[in-house]
MDTraj code that builds the backbone (N, CA, C; nanometers):
import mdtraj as md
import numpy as np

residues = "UNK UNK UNK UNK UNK UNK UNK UNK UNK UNK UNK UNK UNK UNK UNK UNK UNK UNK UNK UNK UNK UNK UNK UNK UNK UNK UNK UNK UNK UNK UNK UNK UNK UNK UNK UNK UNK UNK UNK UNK UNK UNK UNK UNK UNK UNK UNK UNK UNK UNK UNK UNK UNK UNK UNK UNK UNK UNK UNK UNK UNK UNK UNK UNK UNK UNK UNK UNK UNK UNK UNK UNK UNK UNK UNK UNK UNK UNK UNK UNK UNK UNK UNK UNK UNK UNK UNK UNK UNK UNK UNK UNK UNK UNK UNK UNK UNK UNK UNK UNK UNK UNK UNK UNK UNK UNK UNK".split()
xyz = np.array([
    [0.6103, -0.5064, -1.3350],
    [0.6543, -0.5472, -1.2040],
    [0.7176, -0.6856, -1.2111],
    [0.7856, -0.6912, -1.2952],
    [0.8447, -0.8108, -1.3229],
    [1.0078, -0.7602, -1.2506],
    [1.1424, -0.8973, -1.2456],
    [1.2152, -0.8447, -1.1893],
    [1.2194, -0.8803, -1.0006],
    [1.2815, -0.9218, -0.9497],
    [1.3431, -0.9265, -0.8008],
    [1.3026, -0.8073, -0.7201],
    [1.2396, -0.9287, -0.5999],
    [1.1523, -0.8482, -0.4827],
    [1.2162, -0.7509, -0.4362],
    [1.2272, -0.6096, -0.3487],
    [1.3150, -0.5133, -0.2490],
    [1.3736, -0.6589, -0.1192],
    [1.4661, -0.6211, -0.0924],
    [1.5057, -0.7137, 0.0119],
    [1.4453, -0.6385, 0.1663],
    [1.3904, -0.5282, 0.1564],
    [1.2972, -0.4711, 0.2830],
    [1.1849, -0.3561, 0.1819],
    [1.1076, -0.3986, 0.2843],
    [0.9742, -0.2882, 0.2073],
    [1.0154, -0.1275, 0.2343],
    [0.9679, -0.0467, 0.1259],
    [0.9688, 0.1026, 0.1994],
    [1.1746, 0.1420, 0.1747],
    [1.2218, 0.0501, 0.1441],
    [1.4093, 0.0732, 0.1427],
    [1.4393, 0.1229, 0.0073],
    [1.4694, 0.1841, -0.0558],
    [1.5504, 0.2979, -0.1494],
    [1.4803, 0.3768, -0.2495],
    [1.3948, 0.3013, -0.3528],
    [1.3212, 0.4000, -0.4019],
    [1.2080, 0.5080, -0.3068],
    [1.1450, 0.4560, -0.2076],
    [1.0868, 0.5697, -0.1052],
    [1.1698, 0.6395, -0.0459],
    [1.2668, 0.5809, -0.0061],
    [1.3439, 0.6863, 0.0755],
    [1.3587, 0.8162, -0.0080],
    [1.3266, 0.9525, 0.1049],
    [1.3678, 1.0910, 0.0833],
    [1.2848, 1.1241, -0.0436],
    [1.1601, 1.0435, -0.1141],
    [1.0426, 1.0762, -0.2095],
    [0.9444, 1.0968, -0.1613],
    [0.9147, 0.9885, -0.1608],
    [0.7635, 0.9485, -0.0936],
    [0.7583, 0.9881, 0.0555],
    [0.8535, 0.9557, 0.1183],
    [0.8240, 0.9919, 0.2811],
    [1.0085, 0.9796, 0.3298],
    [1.0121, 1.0431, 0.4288],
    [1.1386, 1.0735, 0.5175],
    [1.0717, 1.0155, 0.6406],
    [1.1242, 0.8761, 0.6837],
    [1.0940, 0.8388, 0.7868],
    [0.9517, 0.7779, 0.7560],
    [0.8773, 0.8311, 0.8758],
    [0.7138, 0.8261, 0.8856],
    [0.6206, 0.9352, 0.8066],
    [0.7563, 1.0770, 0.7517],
    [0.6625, 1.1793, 0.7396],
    [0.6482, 1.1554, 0.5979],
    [0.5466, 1.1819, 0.5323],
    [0.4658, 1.1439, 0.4306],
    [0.5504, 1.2995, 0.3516],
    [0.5593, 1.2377, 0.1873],
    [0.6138, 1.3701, 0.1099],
    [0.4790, 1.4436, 0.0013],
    [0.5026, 1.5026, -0.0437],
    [0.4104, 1.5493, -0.1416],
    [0.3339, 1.4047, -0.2910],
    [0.4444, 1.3505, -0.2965],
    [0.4750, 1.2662, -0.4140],
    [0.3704, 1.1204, -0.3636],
    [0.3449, 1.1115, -0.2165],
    [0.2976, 0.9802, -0.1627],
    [0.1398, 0.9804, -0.2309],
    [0.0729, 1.0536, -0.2584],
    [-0.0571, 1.0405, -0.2684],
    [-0.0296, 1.0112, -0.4391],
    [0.0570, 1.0054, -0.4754],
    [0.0317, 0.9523, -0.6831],
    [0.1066, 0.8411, -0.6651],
    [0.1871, 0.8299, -0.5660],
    [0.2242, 0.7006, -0.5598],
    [0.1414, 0.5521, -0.5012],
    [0.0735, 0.6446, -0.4037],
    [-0.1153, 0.5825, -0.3700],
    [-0.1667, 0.5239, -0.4575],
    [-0.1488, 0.6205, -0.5747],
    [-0.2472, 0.5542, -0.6921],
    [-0.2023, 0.5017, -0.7787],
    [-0.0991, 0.4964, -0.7791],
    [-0.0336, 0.3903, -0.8807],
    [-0.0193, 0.2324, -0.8391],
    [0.0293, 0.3045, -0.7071],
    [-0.0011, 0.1228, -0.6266],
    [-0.1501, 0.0305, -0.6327],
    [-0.2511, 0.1195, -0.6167],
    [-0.3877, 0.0843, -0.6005],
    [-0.4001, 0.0445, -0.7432],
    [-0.4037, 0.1259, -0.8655],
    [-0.3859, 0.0543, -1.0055],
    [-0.2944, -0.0777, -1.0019],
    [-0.1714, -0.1130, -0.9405],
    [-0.1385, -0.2331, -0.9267],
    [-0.1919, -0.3657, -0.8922],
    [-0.2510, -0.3063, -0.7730],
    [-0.3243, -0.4591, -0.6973],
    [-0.4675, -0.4570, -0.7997],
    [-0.5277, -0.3723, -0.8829],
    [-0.6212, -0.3918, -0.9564],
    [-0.5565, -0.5005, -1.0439],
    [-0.4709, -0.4543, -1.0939],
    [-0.4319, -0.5610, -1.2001],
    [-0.4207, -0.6865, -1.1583],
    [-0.4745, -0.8063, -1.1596],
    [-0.4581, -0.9675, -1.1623],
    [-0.3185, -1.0243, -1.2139],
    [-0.2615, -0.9446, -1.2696],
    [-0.1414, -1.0021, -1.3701],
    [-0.0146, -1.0119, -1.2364],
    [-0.0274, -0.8942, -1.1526],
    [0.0941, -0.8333, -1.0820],
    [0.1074, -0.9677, -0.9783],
    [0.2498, -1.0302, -0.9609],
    [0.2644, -1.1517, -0.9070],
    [0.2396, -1.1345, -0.7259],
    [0.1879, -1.2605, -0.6565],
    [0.1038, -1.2407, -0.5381],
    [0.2038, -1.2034, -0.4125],
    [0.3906, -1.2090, -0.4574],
    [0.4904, -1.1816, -0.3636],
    [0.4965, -1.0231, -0.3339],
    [0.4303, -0.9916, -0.4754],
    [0.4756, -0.8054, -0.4919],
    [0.3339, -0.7387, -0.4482],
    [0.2435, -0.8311, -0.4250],
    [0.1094, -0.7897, -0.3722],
    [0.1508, -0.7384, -0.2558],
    [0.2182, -0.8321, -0.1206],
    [0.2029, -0.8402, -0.0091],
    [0.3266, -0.6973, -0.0085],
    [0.4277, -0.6546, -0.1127],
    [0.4953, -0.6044, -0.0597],
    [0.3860, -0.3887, -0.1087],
    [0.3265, -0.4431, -0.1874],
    [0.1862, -0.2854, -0.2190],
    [0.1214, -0.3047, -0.1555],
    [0.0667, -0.3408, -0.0382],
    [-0.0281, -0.3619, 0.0511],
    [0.0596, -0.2918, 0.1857],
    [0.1444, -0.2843, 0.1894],
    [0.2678, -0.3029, 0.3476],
    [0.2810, -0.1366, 0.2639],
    [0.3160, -0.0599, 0.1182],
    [0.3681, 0.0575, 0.1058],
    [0.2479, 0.1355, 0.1568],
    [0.1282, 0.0638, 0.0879],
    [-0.0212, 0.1430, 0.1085],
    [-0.0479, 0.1492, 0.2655],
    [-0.0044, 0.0849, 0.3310],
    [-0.0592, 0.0483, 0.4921],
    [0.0651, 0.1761, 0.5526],
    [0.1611, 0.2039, 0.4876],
    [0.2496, 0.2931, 0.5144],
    [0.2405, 0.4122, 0.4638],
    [0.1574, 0.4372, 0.3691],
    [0.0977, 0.5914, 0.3125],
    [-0.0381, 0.6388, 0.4280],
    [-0.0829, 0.5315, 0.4788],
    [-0.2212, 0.5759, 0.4616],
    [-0.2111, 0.6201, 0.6180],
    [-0.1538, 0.5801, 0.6931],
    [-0.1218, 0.5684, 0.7909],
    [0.0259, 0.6910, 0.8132],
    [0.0641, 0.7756, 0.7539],
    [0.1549, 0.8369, 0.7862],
    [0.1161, 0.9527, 0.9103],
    [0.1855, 1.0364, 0.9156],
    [0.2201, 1.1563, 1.0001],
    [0.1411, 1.2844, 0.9394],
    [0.1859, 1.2974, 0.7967],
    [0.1189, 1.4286, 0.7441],
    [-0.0316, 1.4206, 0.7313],
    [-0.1349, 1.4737, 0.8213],
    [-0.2714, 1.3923, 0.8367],
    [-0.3394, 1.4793, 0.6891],
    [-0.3113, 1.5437, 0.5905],
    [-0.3397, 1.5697, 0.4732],
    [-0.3279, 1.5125, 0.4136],
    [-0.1841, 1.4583, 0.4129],
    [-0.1262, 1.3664, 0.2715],
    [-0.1837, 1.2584, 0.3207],
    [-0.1416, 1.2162, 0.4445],
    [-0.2490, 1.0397, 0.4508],
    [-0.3840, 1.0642, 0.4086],
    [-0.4576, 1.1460, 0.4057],
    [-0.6268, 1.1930, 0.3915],
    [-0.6115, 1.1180, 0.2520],
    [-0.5353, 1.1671, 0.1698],
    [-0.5229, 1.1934, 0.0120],
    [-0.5231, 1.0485, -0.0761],
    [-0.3967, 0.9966, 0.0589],
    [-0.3917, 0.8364, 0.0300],
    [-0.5121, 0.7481, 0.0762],
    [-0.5773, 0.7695, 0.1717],
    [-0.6781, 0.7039, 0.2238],
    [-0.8093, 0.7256, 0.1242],
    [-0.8038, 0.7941, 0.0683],
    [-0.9140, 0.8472, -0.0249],
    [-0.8665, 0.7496, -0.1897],
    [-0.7137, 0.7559, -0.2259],
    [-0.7343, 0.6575, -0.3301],
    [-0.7368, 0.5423, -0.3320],
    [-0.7420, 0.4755, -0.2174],
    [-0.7511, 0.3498, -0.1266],
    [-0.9056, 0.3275, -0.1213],
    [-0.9887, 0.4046, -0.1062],
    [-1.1596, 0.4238, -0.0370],
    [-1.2086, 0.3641, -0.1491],
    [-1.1839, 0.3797, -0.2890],
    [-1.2380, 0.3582, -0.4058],
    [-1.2075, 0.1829, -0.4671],
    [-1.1263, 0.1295, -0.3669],
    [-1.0626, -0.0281, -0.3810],
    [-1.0821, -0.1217, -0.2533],
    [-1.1265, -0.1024, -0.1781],
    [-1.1105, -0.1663, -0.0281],
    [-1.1408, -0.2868, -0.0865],
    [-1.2032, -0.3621, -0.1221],
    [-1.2804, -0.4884, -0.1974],
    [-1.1510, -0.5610, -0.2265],
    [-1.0155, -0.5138, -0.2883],
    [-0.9243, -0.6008, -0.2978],
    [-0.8277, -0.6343, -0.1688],
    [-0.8714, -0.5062, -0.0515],
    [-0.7548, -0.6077, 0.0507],
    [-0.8284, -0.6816, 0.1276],
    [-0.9970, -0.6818, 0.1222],
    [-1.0848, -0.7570, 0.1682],
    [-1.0697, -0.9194, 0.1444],
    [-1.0102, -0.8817, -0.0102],
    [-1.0354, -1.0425, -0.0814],
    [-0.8603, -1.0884, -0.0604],
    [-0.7514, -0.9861, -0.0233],
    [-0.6185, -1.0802, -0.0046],
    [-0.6806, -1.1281, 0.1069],
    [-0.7364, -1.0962, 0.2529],
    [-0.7904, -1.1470, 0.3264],
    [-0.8462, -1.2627, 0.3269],
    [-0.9837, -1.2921, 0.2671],
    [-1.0394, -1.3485, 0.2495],
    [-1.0037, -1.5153, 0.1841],
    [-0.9339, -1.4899, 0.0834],
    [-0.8738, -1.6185, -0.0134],
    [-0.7624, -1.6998, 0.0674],
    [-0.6918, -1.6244, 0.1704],
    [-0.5640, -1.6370, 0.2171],
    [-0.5033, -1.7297, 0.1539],
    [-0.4696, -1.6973, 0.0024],
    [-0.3613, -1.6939, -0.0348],
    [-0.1881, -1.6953, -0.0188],
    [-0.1856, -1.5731, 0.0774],
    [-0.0353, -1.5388, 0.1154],
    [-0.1011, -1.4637, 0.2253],
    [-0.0081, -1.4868, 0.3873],
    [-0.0597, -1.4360, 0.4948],
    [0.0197, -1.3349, 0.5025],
    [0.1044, -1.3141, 0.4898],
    [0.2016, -1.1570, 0.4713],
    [0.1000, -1.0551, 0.4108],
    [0.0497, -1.0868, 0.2620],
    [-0.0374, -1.0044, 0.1956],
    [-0.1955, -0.9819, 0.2775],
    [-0.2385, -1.0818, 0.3778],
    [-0.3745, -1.0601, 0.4454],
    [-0.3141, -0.9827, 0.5464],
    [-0.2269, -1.0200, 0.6047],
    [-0.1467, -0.9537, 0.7272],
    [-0.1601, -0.7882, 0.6767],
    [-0.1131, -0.7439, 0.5835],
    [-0.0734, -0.6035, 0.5333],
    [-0.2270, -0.5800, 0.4979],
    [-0.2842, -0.6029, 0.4170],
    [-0.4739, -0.6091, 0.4008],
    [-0.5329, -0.5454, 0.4972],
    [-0.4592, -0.6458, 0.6226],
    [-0.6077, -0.6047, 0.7776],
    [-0.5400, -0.4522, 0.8194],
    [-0.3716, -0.5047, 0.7875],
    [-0.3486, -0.3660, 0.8625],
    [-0.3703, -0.2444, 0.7966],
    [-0.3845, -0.2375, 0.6687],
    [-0.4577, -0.1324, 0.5481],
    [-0.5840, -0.0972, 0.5796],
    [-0.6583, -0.1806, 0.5978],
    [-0.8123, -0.1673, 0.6223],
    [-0.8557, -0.1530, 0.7935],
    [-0.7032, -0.1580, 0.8906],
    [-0.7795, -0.0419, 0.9748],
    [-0.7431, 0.0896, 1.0061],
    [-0.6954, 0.0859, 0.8802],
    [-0.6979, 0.3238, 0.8408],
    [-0.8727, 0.3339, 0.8492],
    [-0.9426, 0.2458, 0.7893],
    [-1.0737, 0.3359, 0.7874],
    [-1.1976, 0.2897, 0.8845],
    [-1.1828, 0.3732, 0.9560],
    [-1.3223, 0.3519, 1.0876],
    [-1.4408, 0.2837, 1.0223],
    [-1.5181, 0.3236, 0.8840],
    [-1.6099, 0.2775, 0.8760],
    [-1.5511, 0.1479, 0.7499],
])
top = md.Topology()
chain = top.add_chain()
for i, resn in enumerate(residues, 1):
    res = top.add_residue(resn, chain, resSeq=i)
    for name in ("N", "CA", "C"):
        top.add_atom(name, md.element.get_by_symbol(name[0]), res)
traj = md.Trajectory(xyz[None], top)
């Protein structure tokens, strides 16, 4: 993840993959988890955090209430890291995207 930020989140590689619009594609739930393996990693720089936090807050939260299930579920197994972009406030874009990630899940 090295390499120059998207100049908008969610703009060309998602488009017509991952989701059309709001509606969630087949492909969004491995892309769930690849993102979630991202923010695990410490290495991945804290600009590209805030922008995997805003894709995840946009999977989990979609239209297809299966495919979001799918994403919300590889999300369930990490909550602890958008707790802690929160928490450190570090970068408020990245807590901003955090809170709004973490209220996909009621409990």
């Amino acid at each position: 993840m090295d390499g120059p930020l998207p100049a908008r989140v969610g703009e060309g590689w998602a488009d017509n993959h991952v989701s059309i619009q709001s509606n969630l594609m087949e492909p969004a739930y491995a892309t769930a988890v690849m993102l979630v393996a991202a923010l695990a990693d410490r290495q991945v720089p804290l600009a590209w955090r805030s922008h995997i936090l805003a894709v995840l807050s946009h999977l989990t939260g979609g239209e297809q209430e299966d495919i979001a299930a799918r994403c919300k579920e590889a999300v369930r197994g990490c909550t602890e890291i958008p707790f802690e972009e929160i928490a450190t406030g570090r970068c408020a874009m990245a807590a901003a995207h955090a809170f709004e990630l973490l209220t996909e899940f009621a409990d």
